[in-house]
C-alpha positions in Angstrom: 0.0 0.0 0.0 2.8 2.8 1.0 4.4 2.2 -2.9 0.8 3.2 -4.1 0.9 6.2 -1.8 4.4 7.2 -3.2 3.9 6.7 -6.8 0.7 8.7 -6.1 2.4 11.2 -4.4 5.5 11.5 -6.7 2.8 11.9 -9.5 1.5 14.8 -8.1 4.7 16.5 -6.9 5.7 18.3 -10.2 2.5 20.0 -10.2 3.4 21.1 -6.5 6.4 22.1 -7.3 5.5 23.8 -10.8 2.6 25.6 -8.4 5.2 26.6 -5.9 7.3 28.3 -8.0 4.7 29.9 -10.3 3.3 31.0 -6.7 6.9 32.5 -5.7 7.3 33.9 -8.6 4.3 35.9 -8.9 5.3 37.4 -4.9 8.7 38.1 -6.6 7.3 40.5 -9.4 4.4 42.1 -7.6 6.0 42.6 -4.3 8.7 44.8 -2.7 9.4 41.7 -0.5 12.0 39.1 -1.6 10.5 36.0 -2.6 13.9 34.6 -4.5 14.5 31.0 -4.5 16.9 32.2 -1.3 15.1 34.0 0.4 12.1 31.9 1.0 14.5 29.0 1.4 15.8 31.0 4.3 12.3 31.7 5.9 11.4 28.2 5.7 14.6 27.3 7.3 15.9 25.1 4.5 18.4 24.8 1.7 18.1 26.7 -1.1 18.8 23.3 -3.3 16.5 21.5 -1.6 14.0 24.2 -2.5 14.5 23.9 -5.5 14.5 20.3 -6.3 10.7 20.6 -4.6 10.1 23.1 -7.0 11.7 20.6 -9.5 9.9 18.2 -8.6 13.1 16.2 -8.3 12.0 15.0 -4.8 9.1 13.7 -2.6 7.0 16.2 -1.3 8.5 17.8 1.5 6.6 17.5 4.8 3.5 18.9 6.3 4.9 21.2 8.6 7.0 22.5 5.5 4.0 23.1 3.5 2.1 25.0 6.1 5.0 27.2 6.4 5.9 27.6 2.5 1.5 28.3 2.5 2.2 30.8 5.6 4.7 32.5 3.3 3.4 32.6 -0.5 -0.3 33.8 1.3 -1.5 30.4 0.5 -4.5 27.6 1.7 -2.5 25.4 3.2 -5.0 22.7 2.8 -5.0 23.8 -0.8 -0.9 23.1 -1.0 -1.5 19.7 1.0 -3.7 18.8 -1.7 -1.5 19.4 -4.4 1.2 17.8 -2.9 -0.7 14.6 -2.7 -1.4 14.4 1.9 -3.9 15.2 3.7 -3.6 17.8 7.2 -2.8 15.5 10.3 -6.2 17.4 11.5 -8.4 16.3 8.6 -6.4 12.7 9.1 -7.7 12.4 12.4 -11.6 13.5 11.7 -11.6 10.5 8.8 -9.9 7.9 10.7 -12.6 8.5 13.0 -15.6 7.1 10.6 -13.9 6.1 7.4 -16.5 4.7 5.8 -19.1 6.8 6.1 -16.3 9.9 5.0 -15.6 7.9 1.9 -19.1 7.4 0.9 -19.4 10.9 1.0 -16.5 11.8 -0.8 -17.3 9.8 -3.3 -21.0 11.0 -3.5 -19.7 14.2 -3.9 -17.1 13.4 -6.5 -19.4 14.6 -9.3 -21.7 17.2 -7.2 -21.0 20.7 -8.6 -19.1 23.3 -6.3 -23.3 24.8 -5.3 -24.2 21.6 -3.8 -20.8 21.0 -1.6 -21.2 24.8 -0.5 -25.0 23.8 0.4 -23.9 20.8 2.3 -20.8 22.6 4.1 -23.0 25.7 4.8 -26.0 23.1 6.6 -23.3 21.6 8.5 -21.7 24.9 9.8 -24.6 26.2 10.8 -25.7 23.4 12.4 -29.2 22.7 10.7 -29.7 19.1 10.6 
């Protein structure tokens, strides 16, 4: 099962890392701050080459705590960057593993729903109107 997780996961990781420069990027042209390769290495207290083999894609993805940070930094979702990156917040983890089946059945009932029905079912559920 984990070598289906990593292929999944390694599948995914250009796409990260193509986002995560893109993303950088962007800060880099439209802000006075520096977003170089460098100097967001440096705020997420890690080597510039690693990075950049992220960004690559040359790696795995790098790990949850890392993302949060890098989504703290390019004024990201952070469950958005989990998601690209192929995982899953420890805190979301923890809510499925505690009815799995019923969370896949409705995930996968979902699958097809269009954005205005999972915003109806999210906004019921919120405001607590079963």
């Amino acid at each position: 099962m984990s070598s289906v997780y990593h292929t999944h996961a390694m599948e995914t990781q250009p796409a990260f890392g193509q986002f995560i420069r893109q993303r950088r990027e962007a800060h880099q042209a439209l802000s006075r701050a520096d977003f170089s390769l460098r100097a967001v290495a440096r705020r997420l207290e890690c080597q510039p080459a690693y990075l950049s083999m992220v960004e690559r894609g040359t790696c795995g993805p790098p790990s949850e705590g890392v993302i949060k940070r890098l989504a703290e930094i390019l004024q990201e979702d952070p469950d958005v960057l989990l998601a690209r990156a192929g995982k899953l917040s420890a805190d979301l983890r923890e809510i499925i593993l505690k009815r799995p089946r019923l969370f896949a059945d409705l995930l996968r009932q979902l699958r097809e729903a269009p954005d205005q029905a999972i915003y109806n079912v999210v906004r019921v559920v919120r405001d607590g109107k079963w």
